[in-house]
Rosetta silent file (secondary structure, phi, psi, omega in degrees, C-alpha in Angstrom):
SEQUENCE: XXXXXXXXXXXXXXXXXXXXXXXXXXXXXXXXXXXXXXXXXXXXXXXXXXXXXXXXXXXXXXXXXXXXXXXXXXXXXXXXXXXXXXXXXXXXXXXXXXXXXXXXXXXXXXXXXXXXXXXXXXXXXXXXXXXXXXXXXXXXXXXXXXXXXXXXXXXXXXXX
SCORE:     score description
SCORE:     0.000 S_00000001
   1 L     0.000  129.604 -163.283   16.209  100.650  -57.873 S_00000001
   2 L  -109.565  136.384 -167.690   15.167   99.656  -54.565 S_00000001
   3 E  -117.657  162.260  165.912   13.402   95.715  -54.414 S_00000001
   4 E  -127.154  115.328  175.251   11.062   94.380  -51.701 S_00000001
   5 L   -67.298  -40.236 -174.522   12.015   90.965  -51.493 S_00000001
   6 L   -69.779  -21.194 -170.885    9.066   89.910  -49.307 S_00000001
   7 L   -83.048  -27.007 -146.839    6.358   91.606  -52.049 S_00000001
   8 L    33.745   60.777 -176.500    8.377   90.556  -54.640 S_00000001
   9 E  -133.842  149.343  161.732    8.175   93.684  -56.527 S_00000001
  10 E   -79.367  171.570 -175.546   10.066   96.344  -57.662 S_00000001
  11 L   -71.804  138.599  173.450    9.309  100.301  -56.960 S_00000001
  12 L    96.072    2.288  136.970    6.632  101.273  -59.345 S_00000001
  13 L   130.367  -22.609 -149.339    4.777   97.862  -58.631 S_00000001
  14 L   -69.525   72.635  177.496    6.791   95.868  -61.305 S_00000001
  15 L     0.219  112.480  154.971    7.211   92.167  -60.356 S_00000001
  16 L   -76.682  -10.331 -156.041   10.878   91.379  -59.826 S_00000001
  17 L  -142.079   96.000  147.905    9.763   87.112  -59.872 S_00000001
  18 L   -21.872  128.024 -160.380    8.294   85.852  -62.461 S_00000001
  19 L   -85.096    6.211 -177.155    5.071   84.860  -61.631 S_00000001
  20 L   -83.573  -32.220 -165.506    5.646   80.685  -63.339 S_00000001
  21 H   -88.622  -33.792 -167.811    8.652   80.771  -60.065 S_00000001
  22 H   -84.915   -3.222  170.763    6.060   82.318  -57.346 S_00000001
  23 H   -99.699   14.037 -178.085    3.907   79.418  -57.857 S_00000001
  24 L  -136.280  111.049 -179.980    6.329   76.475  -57.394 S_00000001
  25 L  -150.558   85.790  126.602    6.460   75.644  -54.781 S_00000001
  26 L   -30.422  -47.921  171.005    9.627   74.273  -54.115 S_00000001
  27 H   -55.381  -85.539 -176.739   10.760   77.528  -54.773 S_00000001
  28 H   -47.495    7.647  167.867    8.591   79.025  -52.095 S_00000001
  29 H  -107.796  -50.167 -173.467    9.615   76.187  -49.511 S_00000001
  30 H   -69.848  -32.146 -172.663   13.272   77.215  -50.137 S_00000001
  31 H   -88.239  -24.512  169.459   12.875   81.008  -49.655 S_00000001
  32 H   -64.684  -42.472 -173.616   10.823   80.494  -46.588 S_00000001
  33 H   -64.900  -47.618 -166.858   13.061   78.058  -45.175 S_00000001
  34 H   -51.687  -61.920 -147.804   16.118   80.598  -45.841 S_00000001
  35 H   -72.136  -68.671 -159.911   13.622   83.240  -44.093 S_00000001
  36 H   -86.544  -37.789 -176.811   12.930   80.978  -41.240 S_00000001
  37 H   -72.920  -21.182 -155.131   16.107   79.556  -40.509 S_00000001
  38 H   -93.460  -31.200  177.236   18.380   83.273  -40.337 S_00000001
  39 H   -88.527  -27.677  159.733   15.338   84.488  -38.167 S_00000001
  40 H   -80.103  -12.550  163.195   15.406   81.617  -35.593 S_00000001
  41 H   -53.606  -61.524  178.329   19.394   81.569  -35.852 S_00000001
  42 H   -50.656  -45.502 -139.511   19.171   85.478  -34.886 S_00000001
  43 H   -97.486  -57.946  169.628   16.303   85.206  -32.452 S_00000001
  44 H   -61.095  -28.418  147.701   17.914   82.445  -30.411 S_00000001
  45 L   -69.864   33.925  157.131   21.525   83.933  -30.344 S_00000001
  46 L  -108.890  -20.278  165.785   19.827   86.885  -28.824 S_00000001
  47 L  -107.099   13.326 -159.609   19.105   84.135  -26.160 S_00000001
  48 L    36.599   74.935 -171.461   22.367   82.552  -26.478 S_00000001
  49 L  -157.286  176.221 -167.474   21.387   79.555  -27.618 S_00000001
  50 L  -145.645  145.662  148.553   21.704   77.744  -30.820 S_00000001
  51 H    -4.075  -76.020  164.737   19.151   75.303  -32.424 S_00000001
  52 H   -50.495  -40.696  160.384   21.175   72.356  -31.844 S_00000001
  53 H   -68.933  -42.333  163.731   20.750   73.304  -27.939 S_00000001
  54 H   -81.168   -3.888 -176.858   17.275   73.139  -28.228 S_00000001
  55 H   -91.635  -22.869  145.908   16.760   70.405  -30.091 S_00000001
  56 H   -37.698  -49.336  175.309   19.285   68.296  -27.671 S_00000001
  57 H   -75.159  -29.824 -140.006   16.800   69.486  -24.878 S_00000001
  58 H   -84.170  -89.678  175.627   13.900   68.749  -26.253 S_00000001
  59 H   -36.117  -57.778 -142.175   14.764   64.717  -27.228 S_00000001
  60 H   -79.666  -35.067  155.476   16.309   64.851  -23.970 S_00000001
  61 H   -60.620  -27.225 -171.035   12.989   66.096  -22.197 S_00000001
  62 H  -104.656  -33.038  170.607   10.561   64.251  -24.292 S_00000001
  63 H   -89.874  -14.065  173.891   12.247   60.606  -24.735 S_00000001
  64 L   105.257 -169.806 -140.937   14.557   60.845  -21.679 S_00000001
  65 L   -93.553  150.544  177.927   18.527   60.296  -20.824 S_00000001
  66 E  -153.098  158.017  144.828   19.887   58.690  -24.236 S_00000001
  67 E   -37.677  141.792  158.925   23.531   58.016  -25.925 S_00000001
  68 H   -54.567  -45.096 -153.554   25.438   60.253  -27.902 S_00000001
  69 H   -72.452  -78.324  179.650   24.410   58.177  -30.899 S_00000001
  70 H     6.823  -91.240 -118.423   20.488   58.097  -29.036 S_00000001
  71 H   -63.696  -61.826 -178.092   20.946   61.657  -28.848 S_00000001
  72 H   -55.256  -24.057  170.317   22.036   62.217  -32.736 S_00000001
  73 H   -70.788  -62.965  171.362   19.483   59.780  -34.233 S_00000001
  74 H   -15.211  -88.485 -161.881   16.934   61.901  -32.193 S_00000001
  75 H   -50.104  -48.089 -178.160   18.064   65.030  -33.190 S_00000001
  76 L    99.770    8.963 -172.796   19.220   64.660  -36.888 S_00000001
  77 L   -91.937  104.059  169.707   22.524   66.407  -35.487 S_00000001
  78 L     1.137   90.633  168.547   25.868   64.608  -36.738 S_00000001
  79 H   -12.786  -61.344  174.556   27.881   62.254  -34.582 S_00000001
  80 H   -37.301  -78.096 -160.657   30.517   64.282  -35.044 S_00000001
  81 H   -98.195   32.014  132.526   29.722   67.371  -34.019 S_00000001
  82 H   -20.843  -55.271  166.192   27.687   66.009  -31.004 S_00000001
  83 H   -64.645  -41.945 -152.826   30.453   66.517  -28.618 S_00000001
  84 H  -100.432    2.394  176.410   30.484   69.970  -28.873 S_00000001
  85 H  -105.676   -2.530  152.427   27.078   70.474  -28.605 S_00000001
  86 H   -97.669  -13.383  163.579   27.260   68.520  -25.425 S_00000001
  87 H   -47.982  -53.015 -169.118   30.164   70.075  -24.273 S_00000001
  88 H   -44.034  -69.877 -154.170   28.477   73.105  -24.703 S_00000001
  89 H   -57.690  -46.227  151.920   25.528   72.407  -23.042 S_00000001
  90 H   -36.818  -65.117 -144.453   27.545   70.598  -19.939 S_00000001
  91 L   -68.704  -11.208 -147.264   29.541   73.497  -19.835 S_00000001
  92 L  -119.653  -11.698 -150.525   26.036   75.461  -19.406 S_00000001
  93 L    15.816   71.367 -174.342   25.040   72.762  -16.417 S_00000001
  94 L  -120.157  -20.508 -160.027   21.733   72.094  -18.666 S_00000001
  95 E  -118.955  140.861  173.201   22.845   68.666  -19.519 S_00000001
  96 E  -140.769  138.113 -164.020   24.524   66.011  -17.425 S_00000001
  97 E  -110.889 -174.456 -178.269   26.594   63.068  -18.129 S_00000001
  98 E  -171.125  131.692  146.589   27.614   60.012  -16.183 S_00000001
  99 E   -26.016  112.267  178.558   29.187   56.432  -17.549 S_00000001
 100 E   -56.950  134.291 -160.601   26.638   53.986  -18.713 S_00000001
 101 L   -84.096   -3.512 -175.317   26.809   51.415  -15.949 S_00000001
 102 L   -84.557  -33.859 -125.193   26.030   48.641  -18.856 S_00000001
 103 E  -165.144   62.978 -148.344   28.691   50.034  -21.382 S_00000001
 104 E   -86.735   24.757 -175.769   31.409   52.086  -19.172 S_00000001
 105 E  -107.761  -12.595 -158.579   33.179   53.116  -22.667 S_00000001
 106 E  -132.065   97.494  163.150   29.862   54.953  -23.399 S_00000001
 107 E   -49.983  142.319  163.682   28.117   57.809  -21.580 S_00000001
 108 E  -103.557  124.553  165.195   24.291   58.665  -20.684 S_00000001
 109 E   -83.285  121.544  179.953   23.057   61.864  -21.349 S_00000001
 110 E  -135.781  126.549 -164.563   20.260   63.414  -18.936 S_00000001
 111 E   -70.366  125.203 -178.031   18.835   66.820  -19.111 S_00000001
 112 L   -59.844 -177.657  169.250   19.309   68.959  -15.772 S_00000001
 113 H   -88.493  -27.180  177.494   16.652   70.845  -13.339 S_00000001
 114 H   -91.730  -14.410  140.149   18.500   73.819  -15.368 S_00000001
 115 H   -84.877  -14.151  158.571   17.803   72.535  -18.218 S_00000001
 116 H   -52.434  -69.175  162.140   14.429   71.746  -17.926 S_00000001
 117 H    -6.918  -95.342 -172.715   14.442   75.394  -17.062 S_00000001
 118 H   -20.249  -66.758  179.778   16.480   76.430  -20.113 S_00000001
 119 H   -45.613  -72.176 -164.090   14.122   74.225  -22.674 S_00000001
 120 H   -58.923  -41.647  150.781   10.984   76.055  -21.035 S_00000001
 121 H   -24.245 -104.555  153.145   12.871   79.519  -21.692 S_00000001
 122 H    19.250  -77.043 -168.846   13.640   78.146  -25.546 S_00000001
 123 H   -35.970  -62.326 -158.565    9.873   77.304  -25.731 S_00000001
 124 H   -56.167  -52.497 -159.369    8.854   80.966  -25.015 S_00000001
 125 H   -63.373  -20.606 -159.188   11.720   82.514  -27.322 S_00000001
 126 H   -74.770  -77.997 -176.777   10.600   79.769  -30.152 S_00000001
 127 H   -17.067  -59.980 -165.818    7.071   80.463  -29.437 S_00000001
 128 H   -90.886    9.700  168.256    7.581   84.491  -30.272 S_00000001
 129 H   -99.084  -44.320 -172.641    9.474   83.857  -33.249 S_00000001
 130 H   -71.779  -20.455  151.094    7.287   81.708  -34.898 S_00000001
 131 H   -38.223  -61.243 -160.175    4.398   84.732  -34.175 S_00000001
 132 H   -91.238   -4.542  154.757    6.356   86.286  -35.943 S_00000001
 133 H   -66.115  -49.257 -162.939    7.252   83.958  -39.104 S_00000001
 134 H   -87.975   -5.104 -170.084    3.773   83.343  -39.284 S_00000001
 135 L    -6.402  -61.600 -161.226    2.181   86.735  -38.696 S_00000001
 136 L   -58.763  -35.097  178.677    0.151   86.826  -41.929 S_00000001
 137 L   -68.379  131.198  140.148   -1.692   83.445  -40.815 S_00000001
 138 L   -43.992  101.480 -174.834   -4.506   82.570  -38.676 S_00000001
 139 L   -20.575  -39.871 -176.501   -4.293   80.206  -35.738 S_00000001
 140 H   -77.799  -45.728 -160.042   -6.676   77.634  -38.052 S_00000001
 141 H   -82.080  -40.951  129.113   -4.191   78.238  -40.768 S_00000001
 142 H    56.215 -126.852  164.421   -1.282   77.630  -38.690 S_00000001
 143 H   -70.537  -24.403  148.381   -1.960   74.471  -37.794 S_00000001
 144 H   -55.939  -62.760 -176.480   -2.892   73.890  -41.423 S_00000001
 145 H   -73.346  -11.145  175.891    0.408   74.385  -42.701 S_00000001
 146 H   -91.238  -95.108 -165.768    2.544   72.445  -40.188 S_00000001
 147 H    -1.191  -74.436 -152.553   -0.151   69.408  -40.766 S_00000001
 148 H   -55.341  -74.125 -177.514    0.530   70.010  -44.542 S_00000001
 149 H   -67.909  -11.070 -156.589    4.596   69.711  -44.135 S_00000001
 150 H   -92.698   -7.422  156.148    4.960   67.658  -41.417 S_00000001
 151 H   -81.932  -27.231  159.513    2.977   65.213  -44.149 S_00000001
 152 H   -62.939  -32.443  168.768    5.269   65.915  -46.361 S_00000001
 153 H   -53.030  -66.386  175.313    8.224   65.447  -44.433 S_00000001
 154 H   -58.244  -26.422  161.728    6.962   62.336  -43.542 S_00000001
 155 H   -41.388  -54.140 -172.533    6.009   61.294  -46.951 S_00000001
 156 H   -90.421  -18.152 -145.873    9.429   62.169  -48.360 S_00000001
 157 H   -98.421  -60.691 -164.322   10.816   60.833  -45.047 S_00000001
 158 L  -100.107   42.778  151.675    9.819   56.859  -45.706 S_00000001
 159 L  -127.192   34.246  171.024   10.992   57.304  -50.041 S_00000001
 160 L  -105.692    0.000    0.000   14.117   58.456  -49.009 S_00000001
């Protein structure tokens, strides 16, 4: 028996998903996120880049040179494994660090001219994935649905 996960049917038309689970959705937030995360995982290691690299550039482009901890509040990415996504990134000359002259136990992180670069790359690669998450939608619709979660986010954001 061969399934279409995306139809969510079996061959000869038979619903594989109960239709009380395609309408909650929670459900339907989780398999999209699953969906959306494996295809922007994929599409940016095809650009050798990881998430965590763009999302490093990004705070680092839109708020400016920060702390590690700056950087990790920003991001939502773990203290922890911070260094290695700044190693990385160093290692990459996208990122650059230098001893805070306030705090010489602490480094400032500031996003290169090749990382500026890099980030505007990113954008593009982002840009043509999410075409492609979103296919089924309309440009008005869209912009409906990130409005819709990013109120939810926030919503769930300050009752957390």
């Amino acid at each position: 028996m061969i399934r279409d996960e995306a139809a969510g049917v079996r061959d000869g038309g038979v619903p594989k998903t109960p239709d009380r689970l395609r309408r909650r959705a929670s459900r339907l937030l989780s398999q999209l996120a699953t969906r959306s995360d494996r295809l922007i995982t994929e599409g940016l290691a095809r650009a050798d880049a990881r998430q965590w690299h763009y999302a490093v550039l990004a705070s680092l482009e839109e708020y400016g040179p920060g702390s590690q901890a700056e950087l990790s509040r920003r991001s939502g990415i773990y203290r922890s494994d911070m260094v290695g996504v700044l190693n990385e990134l160093a290692e990459r000359d996208l990122v650059e660090r230098a001893p805070d002259p306030d705090d010489r136990r602490r480094n400032i992180i500031t996003i290169s001219t090749r990382g500026r670069r890099r980030l505007r790359r990113l954008d593009q690669v982002l840009d043509d994935l999410h075409d492609e998450l979103l296919a089924p939608l309309s440009p008005a619709e869209r912009d409906q649905l990130v409005g819709l979660l990013t109120r939810l986010l926030d919503h769930h954001a300050r009752t957390s």
